[in-house]
TIMARDO-541735 format. One line per field, with one value per residue (C-alpha): residue number from 1; residue in one letter; x, y, z. Coordinates in pm, whole numbers, plus 50000, padded with zeros to 5 digits. Example, Ala and Ser with C-alpha at 12.3 -4.5 7.8 and 13.67 -1.06 7.14 Angstrom:
BEGIN
resi <- 1 2
resn <- A S
u <- 51230 51367
v <- 49550 49894
w <- 50780 50714
This chain:
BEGIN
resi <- 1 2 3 4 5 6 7 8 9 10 11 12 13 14 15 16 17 18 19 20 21 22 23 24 25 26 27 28 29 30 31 32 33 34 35 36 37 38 39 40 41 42 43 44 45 46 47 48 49 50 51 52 53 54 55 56 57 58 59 60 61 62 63 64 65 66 67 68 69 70 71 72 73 74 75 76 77 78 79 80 81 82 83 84 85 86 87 88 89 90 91 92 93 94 95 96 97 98 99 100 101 102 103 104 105 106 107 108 109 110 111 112 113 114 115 116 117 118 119 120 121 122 123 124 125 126 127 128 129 130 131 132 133 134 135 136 137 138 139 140 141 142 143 144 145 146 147 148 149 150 151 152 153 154 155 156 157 158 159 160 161 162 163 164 165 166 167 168 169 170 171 172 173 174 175 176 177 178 179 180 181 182 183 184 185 186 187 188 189 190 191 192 193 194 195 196 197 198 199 200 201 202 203 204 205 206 207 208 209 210 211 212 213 214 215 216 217 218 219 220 221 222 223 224 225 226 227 228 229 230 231 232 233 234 235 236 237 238 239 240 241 242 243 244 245 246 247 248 249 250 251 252 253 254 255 256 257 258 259 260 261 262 263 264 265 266 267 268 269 270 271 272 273 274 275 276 277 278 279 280 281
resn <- X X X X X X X X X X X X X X X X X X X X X X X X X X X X X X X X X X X X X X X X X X X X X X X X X X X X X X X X X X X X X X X X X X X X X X X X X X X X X X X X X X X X X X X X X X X X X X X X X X X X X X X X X X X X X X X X X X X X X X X X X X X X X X X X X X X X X X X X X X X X X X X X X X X X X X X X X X X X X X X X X X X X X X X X X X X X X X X X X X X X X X X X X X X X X X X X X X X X X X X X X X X X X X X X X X X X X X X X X X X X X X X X X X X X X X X X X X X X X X X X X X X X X X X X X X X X X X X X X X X X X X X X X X X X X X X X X X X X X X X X X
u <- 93525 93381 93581 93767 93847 94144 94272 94491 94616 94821 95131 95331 95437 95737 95995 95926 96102 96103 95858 95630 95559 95598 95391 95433 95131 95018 94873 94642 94539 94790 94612 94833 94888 94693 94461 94438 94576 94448 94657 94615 94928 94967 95282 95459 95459 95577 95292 95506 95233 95363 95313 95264 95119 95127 94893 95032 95365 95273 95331 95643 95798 95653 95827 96132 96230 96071 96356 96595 96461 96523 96865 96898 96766 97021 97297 97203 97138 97510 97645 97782 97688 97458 97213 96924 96939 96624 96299 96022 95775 95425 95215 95078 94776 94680 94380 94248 93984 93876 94077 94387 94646 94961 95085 95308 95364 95674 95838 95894 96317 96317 96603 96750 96910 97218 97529 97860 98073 98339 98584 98814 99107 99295 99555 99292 99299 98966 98907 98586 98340 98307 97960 97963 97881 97861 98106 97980 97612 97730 97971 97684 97378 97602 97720 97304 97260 97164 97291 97264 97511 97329 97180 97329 97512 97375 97313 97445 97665 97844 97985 97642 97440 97107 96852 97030 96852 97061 96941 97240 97406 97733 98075 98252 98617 98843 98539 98603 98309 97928 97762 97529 97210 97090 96843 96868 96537 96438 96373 96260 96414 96567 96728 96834 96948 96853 97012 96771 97033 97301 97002 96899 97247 97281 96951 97060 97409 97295 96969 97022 97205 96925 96617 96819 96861 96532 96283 96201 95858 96052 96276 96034 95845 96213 96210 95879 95920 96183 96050 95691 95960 96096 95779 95465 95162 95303 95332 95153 94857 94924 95233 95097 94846 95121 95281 95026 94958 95363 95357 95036 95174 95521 95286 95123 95444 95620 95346 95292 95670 95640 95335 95254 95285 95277 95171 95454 95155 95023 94963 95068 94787 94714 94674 94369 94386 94066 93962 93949 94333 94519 94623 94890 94687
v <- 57407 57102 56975 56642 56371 56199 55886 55782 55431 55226 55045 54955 55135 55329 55357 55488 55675 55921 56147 56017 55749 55718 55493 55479 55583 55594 55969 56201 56408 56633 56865 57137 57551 57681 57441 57078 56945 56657 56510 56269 56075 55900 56004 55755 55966 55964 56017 56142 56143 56286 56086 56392 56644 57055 57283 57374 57123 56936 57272 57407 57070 57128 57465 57326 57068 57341 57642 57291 57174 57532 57557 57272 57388 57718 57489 57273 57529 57703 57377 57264 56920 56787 56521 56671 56458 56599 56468 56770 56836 56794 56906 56918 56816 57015 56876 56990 56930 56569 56393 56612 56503 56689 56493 56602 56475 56417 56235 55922 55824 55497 55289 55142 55282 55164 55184 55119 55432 55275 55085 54792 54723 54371 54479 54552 54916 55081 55383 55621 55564 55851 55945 56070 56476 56441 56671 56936 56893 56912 57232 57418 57355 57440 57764 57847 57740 57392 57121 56825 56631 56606 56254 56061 55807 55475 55594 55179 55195 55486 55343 55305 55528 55718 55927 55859 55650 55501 55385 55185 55082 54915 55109 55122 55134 54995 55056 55347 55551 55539 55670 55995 55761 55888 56102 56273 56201 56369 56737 56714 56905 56628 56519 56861 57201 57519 57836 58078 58347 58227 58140 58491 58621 58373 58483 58871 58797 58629 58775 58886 58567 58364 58575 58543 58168 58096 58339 58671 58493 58189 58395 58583 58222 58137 58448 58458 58048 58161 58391 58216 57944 58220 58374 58150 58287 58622 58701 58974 58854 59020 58835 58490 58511 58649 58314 58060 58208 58159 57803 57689 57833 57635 57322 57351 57371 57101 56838 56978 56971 56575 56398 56637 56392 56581 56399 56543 56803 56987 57072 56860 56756 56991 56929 57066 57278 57348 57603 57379 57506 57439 57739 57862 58103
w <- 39444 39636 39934 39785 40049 40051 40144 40432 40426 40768 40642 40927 41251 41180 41494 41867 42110 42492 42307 42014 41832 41428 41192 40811 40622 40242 40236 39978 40247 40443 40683 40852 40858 40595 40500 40390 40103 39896 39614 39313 39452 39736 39936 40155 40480 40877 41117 41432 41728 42093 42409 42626 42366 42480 42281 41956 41961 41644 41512 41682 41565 41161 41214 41310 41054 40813 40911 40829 40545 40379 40492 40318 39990 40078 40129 39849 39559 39667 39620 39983 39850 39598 39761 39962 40336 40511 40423 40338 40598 40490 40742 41107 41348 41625 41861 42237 42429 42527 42375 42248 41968 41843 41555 41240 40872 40687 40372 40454 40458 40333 40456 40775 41051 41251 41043 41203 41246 41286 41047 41126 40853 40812 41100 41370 41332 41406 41164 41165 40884 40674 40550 40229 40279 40622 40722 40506 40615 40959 40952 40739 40964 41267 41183 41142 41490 41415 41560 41320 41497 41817 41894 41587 41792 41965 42352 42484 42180 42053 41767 41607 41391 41542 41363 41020 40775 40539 40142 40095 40395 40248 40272 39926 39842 40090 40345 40536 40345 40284 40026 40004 40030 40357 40560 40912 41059 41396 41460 41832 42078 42247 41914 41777 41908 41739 41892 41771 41863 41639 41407 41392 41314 41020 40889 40959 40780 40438 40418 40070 39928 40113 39978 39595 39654 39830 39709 39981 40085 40189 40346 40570 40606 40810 41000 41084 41207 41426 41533 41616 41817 42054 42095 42005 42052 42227 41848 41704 41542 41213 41196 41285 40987 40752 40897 40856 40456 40406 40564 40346 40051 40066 40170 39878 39653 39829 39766 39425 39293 39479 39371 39049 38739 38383 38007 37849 37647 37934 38250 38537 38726 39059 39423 39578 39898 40128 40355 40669 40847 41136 41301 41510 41756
């Protein structure tokens, strides 16, 4: 099959911060671990570039909201609560040499950011906001090791939202509550704290609920992550490669269960996949 090229289209720059810079970008081409993928949609995506980029931390960070995003879909599929709040990662850019460039891909959260969390009734009283499945999310993720919480608040203003994007930001009832409309956005690691210990021991605990829930290859693809984070490129090479065929195979799913579009009488069109890859060695 002939390489296809796809189409990558600037809409507006996105947000900035210590680390990276994020633009908003209409995408049919998603390069990354195990190869790049070209779709018939165009995906409204974040294009998170590093200021200081390191060899192979485009990747680290893909990893990282990758082993969340699939807690997620564990917590989400048991029920905890029944709106997905991470975006999917799509993929991952990793560049040396001259001019070097460590840049990742994800689902663009549409919304804004900067909700009050706090609440102030008719007698002055000041109340905290209650985001709709926000405790749940939070006590979930933390007892994998993953601290969701970290970073959400204002840093001149605590009472503000951070790092939470927000569909709908109007309280309802008598105020004191938001709506499940929203997205936690950041997966650096000055945003949010995984102890791959306590990660490990989750993973070691549920491993056969999680590999009935999530499939045993996306299992392994979370062990394997972790693993890849403690270790990098001290990994055996075997491993790595068993790595980078899990990661382009869950690529490929997540943009085909997002952009795929069926007639109703057949088969829903396909995304195409090509043998130029990223790698992680």
């Amino acid at each position: 099959m002939e390489a296809r090229k796809g189409v990558i289209e600037y809409v507006c720059e996105g947000g900035f911060g210590g680390s990276a810079t994020v633009c908003v970008e209409l995408r049919t081409e998603f390069p990354g671990v195990g190869g790049t993928i070209v779709t018939h949609e165009g995906v409204a995506s974040a294009f998170r570039e590093e200021f200081s980029p390191s060899p192979k931390s485009a990747h680290r960070l893909f990893l990282r909201h990758t082993i969340v995003k699939k807690l997620e879909d564990y917590f989400h599929r048991k029920g905890v609560y029944m709106f997905a709040h991470v975006p999917r990662p799509l993929g991952s850019i990793s560049r040396d040499g001259d001019s070097p460039s460590e840049a990742y891909i994800y689902e663009w959260a549409f919304g804004t950011e900067g909700f009050p969390w706090e609440y102030v009734d008719r007698e002055g009283n000041r109340t905290r906001v209650q985001l709709h499945d926000w405790d749940n999310f939070v006590t979930n993720f933390h007892r994998a090791g993953v601290d969701v919480q970290m970073d959400t608040t204002d840093p001149d203003d605590g009472r503000i939202s951070k790092n939470i994007i927000h569909q709908y930001s109007k309280p309802v009832g008598n105020g004191r509550e938001m709506n499940c409309l929203w997205k936690r956005i950041d997966f650096g690691y000055e945003s949010m704290k995984i102890d791959l210990e306590k990660l490990s021991q989750f993973l070691h605990d549920r491993r056969e609920d999680l590999e009935k829930v999530l499939r045993t290859e996306r299992y392994e693809m979370i062990v394997l992550a972790k693993e890849y984070l403690k270790k990098g490129r001290e990994m055996r090479e075997v491993d790595i490669g068993r790595l980078d065929s899990l990661v382009g195979e869950y690529r490929y799913s997540s943009l085909r269960h997002y952009v795929s579009r069926g007639s109703g009488i057949g088969e829903p069109e396909k995304v195409y996949i090509s043998t130029r890859t990223e790698s992680l060695l």
